[in-house]
C-alpha positions as MATLAB code, in Angstrom:
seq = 'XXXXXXXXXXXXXXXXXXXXXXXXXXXXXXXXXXXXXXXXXXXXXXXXXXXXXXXXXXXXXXXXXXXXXXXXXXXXXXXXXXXXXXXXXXXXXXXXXXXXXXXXXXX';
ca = [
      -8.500   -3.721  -18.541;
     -11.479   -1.448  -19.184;
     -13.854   -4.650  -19.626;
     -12.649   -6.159  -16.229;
     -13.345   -3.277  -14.328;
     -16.716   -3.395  -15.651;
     -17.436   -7.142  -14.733;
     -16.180   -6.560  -11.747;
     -18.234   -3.395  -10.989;
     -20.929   -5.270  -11.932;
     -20.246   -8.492  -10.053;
     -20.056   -9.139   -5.929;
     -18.774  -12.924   -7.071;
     -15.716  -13.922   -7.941;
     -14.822  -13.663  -11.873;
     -15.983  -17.005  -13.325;
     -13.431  -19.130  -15.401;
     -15.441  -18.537  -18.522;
     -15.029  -14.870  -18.075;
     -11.629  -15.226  -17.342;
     -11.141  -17.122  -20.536;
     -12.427  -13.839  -22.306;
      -9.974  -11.375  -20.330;
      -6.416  -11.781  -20.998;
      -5.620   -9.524  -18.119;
      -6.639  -12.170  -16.036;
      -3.978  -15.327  -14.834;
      -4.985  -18.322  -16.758;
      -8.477  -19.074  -15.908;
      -8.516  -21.922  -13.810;
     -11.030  -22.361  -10.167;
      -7.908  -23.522   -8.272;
      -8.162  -21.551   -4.656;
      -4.957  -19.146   -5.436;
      -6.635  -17.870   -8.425;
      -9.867  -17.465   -6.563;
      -7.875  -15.122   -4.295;
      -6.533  -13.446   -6.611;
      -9.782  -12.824   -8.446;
     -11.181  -11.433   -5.459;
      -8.114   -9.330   -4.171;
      -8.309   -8.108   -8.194;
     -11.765   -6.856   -7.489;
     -10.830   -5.448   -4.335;
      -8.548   -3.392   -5.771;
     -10.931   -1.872   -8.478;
     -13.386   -1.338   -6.620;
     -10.930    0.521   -4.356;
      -9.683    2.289   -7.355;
     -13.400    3.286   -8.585;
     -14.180    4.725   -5.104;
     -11.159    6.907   -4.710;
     -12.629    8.685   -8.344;
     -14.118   12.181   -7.496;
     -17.808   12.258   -7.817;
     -18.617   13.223  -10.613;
     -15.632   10.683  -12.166;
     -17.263    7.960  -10.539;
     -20.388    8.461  -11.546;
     -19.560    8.422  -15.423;
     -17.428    5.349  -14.653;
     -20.325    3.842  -13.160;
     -23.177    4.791  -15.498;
     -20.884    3.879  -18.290;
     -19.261    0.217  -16.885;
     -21.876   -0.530  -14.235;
     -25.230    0.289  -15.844;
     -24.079    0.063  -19.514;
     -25.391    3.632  -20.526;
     -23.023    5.420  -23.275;
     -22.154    8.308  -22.675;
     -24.793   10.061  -24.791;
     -27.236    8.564  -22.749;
     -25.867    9.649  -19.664;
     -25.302   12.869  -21.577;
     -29.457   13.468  -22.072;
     -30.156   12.271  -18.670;
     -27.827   14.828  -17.145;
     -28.388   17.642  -19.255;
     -24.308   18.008  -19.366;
     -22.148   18.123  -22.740;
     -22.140   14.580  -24.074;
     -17.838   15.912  -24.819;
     -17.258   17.047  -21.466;
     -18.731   13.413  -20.094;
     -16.345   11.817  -22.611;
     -13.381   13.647  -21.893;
     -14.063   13.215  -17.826;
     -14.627    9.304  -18.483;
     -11.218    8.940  -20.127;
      -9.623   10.920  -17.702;
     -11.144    8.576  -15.196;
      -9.914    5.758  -16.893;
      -6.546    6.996  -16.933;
      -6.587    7.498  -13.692;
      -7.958    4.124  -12.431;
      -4.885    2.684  -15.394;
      -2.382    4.488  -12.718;
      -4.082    3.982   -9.816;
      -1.520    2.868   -6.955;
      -4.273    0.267   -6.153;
      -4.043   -1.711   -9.624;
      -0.241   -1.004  -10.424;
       0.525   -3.208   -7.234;
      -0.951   -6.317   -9.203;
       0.532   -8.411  -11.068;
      -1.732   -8.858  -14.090;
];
């Protein structure tokens, strides 16, 4: 789940077939037009998710899935605890993993 929301945080388009392929949380991969809805309601709904974070939730999300920093990185960029950034990104996680957003799909 954790690698979807990243391609889609990363990607405006839908998710391509071969990256679909890669993600079993996905349907089965193929360009017919349902799945292309799907795709996109999918990313919708993450991007949703990611927004409804608190700020400083959403940012580790982001500089972790988006811009592909760890979290030590982020860590010596922000001065903060390189722990405390760990601890906040899996509570964001777990949060976006019972977001009312993503439990409504069925994937």
């Amino acid at each position: 789940m954790f690698k979807l929301i990243s391609m889609i945080l990363q990607d405006e388009e839908p998710v391509t077939e071969t990256e679909i392929d890669n993600e079993s949380e996905l349907l089965d991969g193929s360009e017919c037009p349902e799945n292309l809805i799907i795709q996109s309601e999918l990313a919708e709904s993450v991007r949703l998710a990611v927004s409804e974070l608190g700020e400083k939730d959403r940012q580790i999300v982001t500089e972790v899935y988006l811009n592909g920093k760890t979290v030590v990185e982020v860590s010596q960029e922000t001065g903060e605890n390189w722990f405390t950034l760990n601890k906040r990104l899996h509570r964001a996680l777990a949060k976006l993993k019972y977001n009312k957003h993503l439990l409504s799909l069925d994937c």
